[in-house]
C-alpha positions in Angstrom: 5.8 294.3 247.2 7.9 297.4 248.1 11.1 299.1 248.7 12.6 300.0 252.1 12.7 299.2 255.5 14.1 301.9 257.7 10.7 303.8 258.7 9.7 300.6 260.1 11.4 301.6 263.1 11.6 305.5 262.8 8.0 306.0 262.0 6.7 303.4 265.2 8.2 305.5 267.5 7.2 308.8 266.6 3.2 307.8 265.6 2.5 305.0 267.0 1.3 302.1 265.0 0.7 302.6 261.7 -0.4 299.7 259.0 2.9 299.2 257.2 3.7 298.2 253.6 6.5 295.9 252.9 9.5 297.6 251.6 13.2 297.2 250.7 16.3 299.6 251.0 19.4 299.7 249.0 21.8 302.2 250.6 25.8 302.2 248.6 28.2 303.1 251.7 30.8 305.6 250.4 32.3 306.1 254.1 30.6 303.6 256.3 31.3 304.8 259.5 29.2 308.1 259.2 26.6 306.6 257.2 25.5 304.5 260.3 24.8 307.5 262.6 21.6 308.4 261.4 20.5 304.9 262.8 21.1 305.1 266.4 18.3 307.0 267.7 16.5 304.6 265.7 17.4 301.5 267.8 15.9 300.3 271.2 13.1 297.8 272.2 10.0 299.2 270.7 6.7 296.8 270.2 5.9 296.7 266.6 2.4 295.4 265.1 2.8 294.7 261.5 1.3 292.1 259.1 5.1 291.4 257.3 5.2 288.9 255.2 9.0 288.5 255.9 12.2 289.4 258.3 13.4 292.8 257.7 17.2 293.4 258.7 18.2 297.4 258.6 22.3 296.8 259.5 25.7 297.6 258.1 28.4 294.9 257.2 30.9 296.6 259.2 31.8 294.7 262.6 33.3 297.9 264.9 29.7 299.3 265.6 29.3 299.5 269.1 27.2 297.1 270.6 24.2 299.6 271.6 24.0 300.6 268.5 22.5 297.2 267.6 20.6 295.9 264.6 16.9 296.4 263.7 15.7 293.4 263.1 11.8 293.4 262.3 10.2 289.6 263.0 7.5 288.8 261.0 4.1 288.1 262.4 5.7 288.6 266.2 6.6 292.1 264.9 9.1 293.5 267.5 12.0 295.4 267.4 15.4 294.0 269.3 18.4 295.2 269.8 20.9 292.7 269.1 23.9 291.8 270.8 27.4 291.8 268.9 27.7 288.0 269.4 24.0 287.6 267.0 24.5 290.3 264.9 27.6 288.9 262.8 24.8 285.8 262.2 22.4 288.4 261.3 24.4 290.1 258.6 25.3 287.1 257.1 22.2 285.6 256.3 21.3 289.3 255.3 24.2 289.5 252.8 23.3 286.2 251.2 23.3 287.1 247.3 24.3 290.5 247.7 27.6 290.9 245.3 29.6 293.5 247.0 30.5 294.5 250.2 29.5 298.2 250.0 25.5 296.7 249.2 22.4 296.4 251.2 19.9 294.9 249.1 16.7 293.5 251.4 12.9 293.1 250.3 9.8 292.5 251.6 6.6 290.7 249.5 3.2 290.7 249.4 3.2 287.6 246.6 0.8 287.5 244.1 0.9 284.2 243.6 0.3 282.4 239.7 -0.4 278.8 239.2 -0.6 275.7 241.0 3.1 273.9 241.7 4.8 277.6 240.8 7.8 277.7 242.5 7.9 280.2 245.6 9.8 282.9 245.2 12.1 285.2 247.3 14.1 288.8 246.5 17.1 289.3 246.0 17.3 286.9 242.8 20.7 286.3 241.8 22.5 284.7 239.1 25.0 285.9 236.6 26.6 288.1 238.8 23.7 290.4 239.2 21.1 290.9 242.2 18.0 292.4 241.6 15.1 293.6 243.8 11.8 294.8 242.5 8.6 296.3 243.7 6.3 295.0 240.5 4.5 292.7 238.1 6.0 291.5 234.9 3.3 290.6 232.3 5.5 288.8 229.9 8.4 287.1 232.2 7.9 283.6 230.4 8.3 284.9 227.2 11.7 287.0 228.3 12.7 283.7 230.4 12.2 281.4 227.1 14.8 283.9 225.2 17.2 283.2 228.2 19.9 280.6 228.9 20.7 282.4 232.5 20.9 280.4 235.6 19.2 282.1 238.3 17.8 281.6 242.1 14.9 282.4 242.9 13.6 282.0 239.0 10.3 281.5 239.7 9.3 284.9 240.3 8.0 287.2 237.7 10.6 289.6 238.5 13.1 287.6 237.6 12.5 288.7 233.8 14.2 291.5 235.2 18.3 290.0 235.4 16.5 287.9 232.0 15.9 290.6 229.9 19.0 292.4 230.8 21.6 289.8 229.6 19.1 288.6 226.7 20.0 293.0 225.7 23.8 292.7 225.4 23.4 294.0 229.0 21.9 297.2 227.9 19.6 299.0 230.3 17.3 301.1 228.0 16.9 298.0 225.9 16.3 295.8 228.7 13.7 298.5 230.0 11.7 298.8 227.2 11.4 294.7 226.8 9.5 295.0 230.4 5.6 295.0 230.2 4.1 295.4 233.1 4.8 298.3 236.4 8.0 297.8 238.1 10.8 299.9 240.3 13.5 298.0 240.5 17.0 298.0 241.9 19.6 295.7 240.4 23.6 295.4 241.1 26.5 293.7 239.9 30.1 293.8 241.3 30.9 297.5 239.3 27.9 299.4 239.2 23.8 299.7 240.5 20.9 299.7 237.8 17.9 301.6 238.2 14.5 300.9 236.2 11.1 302.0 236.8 8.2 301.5 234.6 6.7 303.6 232.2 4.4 305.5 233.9 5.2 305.3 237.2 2.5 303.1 238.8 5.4 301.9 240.9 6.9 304.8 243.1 10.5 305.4 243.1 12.9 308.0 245.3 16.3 308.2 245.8 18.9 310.7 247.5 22.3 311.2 249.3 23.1 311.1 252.8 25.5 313.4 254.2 28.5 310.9 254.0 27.6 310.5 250.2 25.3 307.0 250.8 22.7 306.8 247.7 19.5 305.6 249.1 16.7 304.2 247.1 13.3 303.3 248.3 9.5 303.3 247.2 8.3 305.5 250.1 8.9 309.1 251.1 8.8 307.9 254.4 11.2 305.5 255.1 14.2 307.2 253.2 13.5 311.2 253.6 15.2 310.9 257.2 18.3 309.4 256.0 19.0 311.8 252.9 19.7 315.5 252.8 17.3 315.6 250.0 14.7 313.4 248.3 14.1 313.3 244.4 11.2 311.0 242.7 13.2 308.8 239.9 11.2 309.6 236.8 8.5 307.2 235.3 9.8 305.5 232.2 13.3 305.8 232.7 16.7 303.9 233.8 20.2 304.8 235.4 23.2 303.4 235.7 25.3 304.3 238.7 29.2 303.3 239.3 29.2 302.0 242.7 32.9 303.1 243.5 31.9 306.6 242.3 31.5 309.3 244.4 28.9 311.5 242.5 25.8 312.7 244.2 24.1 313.0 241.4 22.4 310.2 239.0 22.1 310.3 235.2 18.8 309.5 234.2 17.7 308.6 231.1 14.3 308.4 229.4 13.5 304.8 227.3 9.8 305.9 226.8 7.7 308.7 226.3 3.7 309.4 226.0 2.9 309.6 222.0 2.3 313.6 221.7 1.3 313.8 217.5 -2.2 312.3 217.2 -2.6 310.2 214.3 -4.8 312.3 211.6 -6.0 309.4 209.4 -7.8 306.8 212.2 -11.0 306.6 211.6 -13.8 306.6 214.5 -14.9 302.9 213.6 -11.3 301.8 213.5 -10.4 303.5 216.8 -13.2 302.2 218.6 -12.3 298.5 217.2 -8.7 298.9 218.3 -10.1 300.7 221.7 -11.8 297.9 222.5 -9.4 294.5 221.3 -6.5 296.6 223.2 -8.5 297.3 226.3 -9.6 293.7 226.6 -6.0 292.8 226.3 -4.4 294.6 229.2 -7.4 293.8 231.4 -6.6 289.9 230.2 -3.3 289.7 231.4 -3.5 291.5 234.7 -5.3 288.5 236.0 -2.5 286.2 236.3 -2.5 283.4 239.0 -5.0 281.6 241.2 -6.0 284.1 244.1 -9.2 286.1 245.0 -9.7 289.1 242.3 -11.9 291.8 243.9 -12.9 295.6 241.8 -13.1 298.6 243.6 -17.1 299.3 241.6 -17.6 302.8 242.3 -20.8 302.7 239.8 -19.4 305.0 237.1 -18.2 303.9 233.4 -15.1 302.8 234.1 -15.0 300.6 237.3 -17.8 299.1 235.6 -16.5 298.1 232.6 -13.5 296.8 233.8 -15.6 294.8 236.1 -17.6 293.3 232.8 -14.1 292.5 230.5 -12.7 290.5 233.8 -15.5 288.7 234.9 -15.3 287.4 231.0 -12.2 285.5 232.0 -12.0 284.2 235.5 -12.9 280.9 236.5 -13.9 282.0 239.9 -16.4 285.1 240.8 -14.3 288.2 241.6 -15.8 290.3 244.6 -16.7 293.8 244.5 -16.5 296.5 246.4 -18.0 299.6 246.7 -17.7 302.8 249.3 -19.9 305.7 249.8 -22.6 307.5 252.2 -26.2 306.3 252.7 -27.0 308.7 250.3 -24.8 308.4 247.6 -26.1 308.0 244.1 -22.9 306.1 242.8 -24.1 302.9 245.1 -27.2 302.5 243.3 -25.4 302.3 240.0 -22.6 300.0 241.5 -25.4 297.5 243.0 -27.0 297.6 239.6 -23.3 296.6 238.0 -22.6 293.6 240.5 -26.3 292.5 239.9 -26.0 292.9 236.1 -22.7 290.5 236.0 -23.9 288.5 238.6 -20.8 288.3 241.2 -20.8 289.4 245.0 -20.9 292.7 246.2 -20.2 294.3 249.5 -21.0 297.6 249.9 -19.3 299.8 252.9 -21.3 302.8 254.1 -19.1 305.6 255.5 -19.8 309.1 257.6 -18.6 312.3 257.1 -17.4 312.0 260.8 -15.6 308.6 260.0 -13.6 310.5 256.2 -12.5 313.7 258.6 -11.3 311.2 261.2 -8.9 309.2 258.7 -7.1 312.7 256.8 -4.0 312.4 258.4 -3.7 308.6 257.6 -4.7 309.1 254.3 -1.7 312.0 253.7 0.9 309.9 255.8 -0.3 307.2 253.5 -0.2 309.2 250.1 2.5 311.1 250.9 1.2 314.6 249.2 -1.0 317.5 250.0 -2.3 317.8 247.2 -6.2 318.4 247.5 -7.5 316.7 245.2 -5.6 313.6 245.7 -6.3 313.4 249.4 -10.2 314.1 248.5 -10.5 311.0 246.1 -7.7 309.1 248.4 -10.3 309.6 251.8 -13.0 306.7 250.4 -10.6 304.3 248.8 -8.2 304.3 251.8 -11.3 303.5 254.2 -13.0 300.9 251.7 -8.9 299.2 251.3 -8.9 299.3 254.9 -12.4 296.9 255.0 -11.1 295.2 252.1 -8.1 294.3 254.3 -10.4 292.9 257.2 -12.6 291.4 255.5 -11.3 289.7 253.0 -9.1 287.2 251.2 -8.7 289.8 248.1 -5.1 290.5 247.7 -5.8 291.8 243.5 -7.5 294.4 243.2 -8.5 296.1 239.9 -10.1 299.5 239.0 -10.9 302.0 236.6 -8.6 304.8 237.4 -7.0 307.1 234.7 -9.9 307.0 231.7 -10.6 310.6 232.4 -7.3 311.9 232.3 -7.0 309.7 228.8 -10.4 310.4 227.6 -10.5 314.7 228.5 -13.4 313.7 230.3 -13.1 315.9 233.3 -15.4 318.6 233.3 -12.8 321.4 232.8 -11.5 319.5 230.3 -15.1 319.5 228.5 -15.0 322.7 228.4 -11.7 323.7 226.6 -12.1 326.0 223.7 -10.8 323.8 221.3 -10.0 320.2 220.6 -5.9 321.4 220.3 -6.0 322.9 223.8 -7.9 319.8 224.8 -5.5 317.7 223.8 -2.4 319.8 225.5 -4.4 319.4 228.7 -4.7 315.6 228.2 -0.8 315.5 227.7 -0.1 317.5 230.7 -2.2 315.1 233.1 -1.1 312.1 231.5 2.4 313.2 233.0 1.3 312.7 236.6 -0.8 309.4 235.9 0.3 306.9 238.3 -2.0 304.6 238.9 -3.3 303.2 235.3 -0.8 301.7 233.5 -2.0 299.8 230.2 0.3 300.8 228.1 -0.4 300.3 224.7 -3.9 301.0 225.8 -2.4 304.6 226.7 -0.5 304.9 223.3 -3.2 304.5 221.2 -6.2 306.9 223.4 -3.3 309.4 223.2 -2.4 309.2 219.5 -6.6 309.2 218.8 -7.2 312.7 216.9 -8.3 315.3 219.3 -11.9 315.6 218.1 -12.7 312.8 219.0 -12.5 313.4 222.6 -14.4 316.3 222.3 -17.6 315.7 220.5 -20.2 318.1 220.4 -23.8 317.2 221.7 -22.1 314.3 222.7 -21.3 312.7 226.4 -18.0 312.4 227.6 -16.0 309.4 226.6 -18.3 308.7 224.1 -16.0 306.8 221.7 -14.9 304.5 224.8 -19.0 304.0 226.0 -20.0 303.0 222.4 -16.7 301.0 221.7 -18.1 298.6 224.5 -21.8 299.3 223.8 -23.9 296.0 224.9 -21.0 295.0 227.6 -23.1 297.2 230.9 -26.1 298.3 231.2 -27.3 301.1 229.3 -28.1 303.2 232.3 -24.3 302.8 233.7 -22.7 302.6 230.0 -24.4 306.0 229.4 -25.1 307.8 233.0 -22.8 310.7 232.5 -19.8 311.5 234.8 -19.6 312.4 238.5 -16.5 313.0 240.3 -15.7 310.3 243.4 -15.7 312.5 246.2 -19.1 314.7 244.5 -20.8 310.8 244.0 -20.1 309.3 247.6 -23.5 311.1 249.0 -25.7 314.2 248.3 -23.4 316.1 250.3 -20.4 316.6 248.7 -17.0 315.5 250.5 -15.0 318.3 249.2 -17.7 320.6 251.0 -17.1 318.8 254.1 -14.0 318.8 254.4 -13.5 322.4 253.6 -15.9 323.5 256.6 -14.2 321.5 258.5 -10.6 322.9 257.7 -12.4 326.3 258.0 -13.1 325.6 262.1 -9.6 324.5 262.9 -7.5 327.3 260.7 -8.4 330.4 262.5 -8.3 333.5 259.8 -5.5 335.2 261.5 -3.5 331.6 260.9 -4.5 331.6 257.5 -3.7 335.5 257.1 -0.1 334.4 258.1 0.1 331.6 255.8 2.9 333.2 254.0 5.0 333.5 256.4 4.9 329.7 256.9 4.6 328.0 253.9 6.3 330.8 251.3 6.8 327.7 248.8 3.0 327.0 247.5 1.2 328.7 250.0 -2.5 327.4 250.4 -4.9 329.3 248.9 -8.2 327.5 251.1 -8.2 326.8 254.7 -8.4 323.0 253.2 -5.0 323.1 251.8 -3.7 324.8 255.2 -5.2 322.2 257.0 -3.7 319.2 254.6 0.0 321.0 254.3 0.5 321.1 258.1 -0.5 317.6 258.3 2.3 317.0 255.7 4.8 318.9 257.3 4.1 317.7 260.9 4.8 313.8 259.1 7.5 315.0 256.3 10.1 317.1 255.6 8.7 319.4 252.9 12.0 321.4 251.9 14.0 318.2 251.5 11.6 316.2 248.8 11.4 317.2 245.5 8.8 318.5 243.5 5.3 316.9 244.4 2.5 316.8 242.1 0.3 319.9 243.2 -3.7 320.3 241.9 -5.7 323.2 242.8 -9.9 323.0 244.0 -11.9 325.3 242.4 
């Protein structure tokens, strides 16, 4: 599932075809007329090859647009883009509008369903009832218990999501409250007649932006790309935090607040035994209920302790074999451990073999996919967007499940291994934790980060040892205790990053990179690498219009 349509059209036209994720966009219109000018160089007969799951309608309720102006209307599976006449288009935006409780409201979504159990009802966004219309890019863990607390009559009930307009009214129709009842990762988007809600989950495994057009529109969506065109500036909408915004306001600004933060005071009086105990029950827990419904699981296996092990808790519970997958050079030394996994818990494997020719190839994809330049993101991001790309062909797999995020939890980078002290260790594991988007068991999080300090930094001991004996018995004990090796370092002999960075060094000339300054004055690469990623962002984005984006230097 996802948030916004309108680079659907922009982004076809100016790269080509791209593979597209679904999307929704919620734009208020302040003073419609001017709000719709952005659109028309969008328009025209362009050939569109998407996989969407549904019709995507960008269009504005108001009648006097001129005829070539048109609406985009995205078909699924025939994927083209038409210009409609002013005799369709009235049709269009009615069957658009269906739901949507005011007039100055766009609210559209596009799903990749997840789908749960046998005889579930199928489910489409908006949901409405009760005045309120929601759309959500997200899983709720607990929606029947929020929808057994509820007496609301809804459309559309059957979706998890629906939890959403649920827990709202079961909170006296309180936001933070209604927030903070949601388990599971979520940006959502939800309106009544007086004002637009905003929700996303705690740590923000489910990207969220917002920002104001010229005329004063607010535009939300889950990409950078399909809303930085339309707004003067782009903001991320924090993790763990809600808003409530008047829709007959005209603020350009939106008050956030927070309804959950990471634990920063480690609880002193846990005992190792009782930490691992609770490590383990809690960890079993949230890999439990992640694998809700009846389709294909698969696990990205990159060999290491963590992909592993989440491998071994889930295979405990589903009925039918999950698949895993695993990505690396001929060479690599990860694959061997990963082959040894899938043998050990006995489910298939398929294992994609990459070049170093193939990783360079796919940069700009990745960073148009990722939507940073951040180095280290793009390094790990280069494998997992080729072995998601196979996965895609391949096969049936639309759950995927890894290990990401133990090492920012755990301290058990190798910098972080090396911190003078367990205090400064623990600072370090706060300050990651802030930018961890893609783990999100919660109240596994809360307890790893209230664990005392120490015990993250044992001497004489391996990394992560209080999570490898926790679970001692579950893996082998040449995966449960191989020590660390970063993704991009364990993909072959040769390491990735070293690739890539010759690479970057052939096609930045030093008198370029001498005048890098001059071009990029706001972060300004320090490696011919990051020269080489931040003009692939900027040719794609526009840097000085998004807001702060998370930044890691190489060493």
């Amino acid at each position: 599932m996802g948030l916004c349509s309108v680079e659907r059209v922009l982004y076809q036209k100016r790269f080509g075809f791209r593979e597209l994720k679904s999307a929704t966009v919620l734009v208020q219109r302040i003073e419609p007329p001017l709000l719709w000018a952005p659109f028309r160089p969008l328009f025209g007969h362009v050939k569109v090859e998407t996989d969407l799951t549904d019709t995507v309608i960008v269009r504005s309720e108001h009648m006097t647009i001129p005829s070539e102006a048109g609406f985009a209307h995205l078909v699924n599976k025939r994927s083209h883009t038409e210009s409609l006449s002013d005799e369709i288009a009235p049709n269009v935006v009615q069957s658009c509008h269906s739901g949507c409780p005011t007039q100055h409201l766009c609210l559209h979504h596009t799903e990749t369903t997840v789908q749960y159990d046998p005889g579930d009802v199928p489910s489409e966004q908006p949901i409405v009832g009760e005045g309120l219309s929601v759309v959500c890019n997200g899983e709720i863990y607990n929606h029947k218990d929020i929808k057994a607390e509820s007496n609301a009559q809804l459309t559309n009930d059957g979706s998890d999501c629906a939890a959403i307009i649920h827990a709202f009214i079961n909170s006296g129709y309180n936001l933070r409250e209604a927030c903070a009842n949601l388990d599971g990762v979520f940006a959502f988007v939800m309106a009544d007649k007086n004002n637009i809600y905003i929700g996303r989950d705690p740590l923000g495994v489910r990207p969220l932006f917002y920002g104001f057009s010229g005329s004063g529109a607010l535009i939300i969506g889950s990409e950078v790309k399909c809303t930085e065109q339309l707004c003067d500036r782009l903001d991320f909408f924090p993790p763990g935090c809600c808003a409530v915004v008047p829709i007959h306001g005209r603020t350009r600004s939106i008050a956030v607040q927070h309804y959950y933060s990471i634990p920063c005071i480690a609880d002193r009086f846990l005992s190792i035994p009782n930490a691992q105990t609770l490590i383990k029950d809690i960890l079993i827990k949230s890999v439990e209920k992640r694998l809700m419904g009846n389709r294909q699981f698969g696990f990205m296996l990159s060999g290491g302790l963590d992909s592993s092990l989440i491998a071994s808790i889930a295979t405990k519970f589903l009925s039918k074999k999950p698949i895993a997958f695993s990505v690396g050079f001929e060479d690599s030394p990860d694959l061997e451990s990963a082959r040894t996994v899938a043998e050990y818990l006995n489910i298939p494997h398929d294992v994609l073999v990459i070049t170093p020719e193939e990783c360079l190839k796919v940069v700009p994809e990745v960073i148009y996919a990722l939507e940073t330049f951040d180095p280290l993101i793009i390094r790990c991001g280069i494998a997992h967007y080729l072995l998601c790309k196979h996965i895609a062909k391949t096969s049936d797999v639309k759950v995927l499940l890894s290990g990401e995020g133990a090492d920012e939890l755990f301290g058990s980078y190798a910098y972080m291994q090396r911190a003078p002290n367990a205090f400064h260790l623990h600072k370090e594991i706060l300050r990651r934790l802030t930018h961890l988007h893609q783990y999100d068991v919660l109240r596994f999080i809360d307890l790893v980060a209230r664990l005392p300090p120490a015990y993250k930094l044992i001497p004489m001991k391996l990394e992560k040892f209080i999570l490898r004996s926790a679970f001692d018995g579950w893996l082998p004990d040449e995966v449960l205790w191989r020590s660390k090796e970063g993704f991009a370092e364990a993909l072959g002999k040769t390491d990735l990053g070293d690739i890539v960075h010759q690479h970057a060094s052939t096609l930045i000339s030093e008198k370029l990179f001498s005048e890098r300054a001059d071009r990029f004055p706001d972060r300004t690469p320090e490696t011919p690498e990051e020269y080489w990623y931040r003009q692939i962002f900027e040719d794609t984005f526009h840097y000085g219009k998004v807001g702060p984006l998370v930044h890691t230097k190489v060493y």
